[in-house]
N, C-alpha and C positions, 0 to 999 in steps of 0.2 A: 264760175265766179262764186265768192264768198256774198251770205248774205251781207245786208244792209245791215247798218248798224241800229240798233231804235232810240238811243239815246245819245245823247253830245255825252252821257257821264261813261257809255261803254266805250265810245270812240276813244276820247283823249284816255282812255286806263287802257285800249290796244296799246296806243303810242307807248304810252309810260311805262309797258310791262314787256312791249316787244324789244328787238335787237336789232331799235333804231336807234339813229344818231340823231340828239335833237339838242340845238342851243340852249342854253342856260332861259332864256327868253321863252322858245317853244316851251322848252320842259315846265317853265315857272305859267302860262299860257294853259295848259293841258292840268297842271295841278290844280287852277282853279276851275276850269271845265269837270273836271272829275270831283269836289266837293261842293261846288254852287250850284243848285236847281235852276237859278234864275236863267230865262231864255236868253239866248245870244242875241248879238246886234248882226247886223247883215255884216260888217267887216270881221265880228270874229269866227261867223258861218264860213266867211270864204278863207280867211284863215286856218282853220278845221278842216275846209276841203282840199286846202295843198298839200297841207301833212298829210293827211291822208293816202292823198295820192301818189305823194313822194318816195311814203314807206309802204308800197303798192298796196294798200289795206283797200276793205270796199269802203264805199260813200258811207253818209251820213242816210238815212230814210226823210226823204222830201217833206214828212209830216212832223219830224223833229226839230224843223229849222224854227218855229217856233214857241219851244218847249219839250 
């Protein structure tokens, strides 16, 4: 298994940069993950963790969820 990911801003630039298929919604979703610092809320961590898992990528790291 691939490591963890350590930040929400490397997770969503996997998504954005692999050869996933992601809605206009996800992609615009992941755009903002990938230039805002700011921590996620618990709905866009679990949001994060479906794409993720979707586009079999690994998780997020448990001590990113907030920040």
């Amino acid at each position: 298994m691939s490591a963890l990911f350590a930040t929400h801003r490397d997770a969503a630039l996997a998504l954005l940069n692999g050869n996933i298929r992601l809605t206009r919604k996800a992609g615009s979703f992941c755009g903002q993950l990938a230039v805002d610092p700011t921590p996620m809320s618990a709905a866009q961590r679990e949001w994060l963790d479906t794409l993720l898992e979707r586009a079999g990528l690994p998780p997020l790291a448990m001590e990113a969820a907030h920040g």
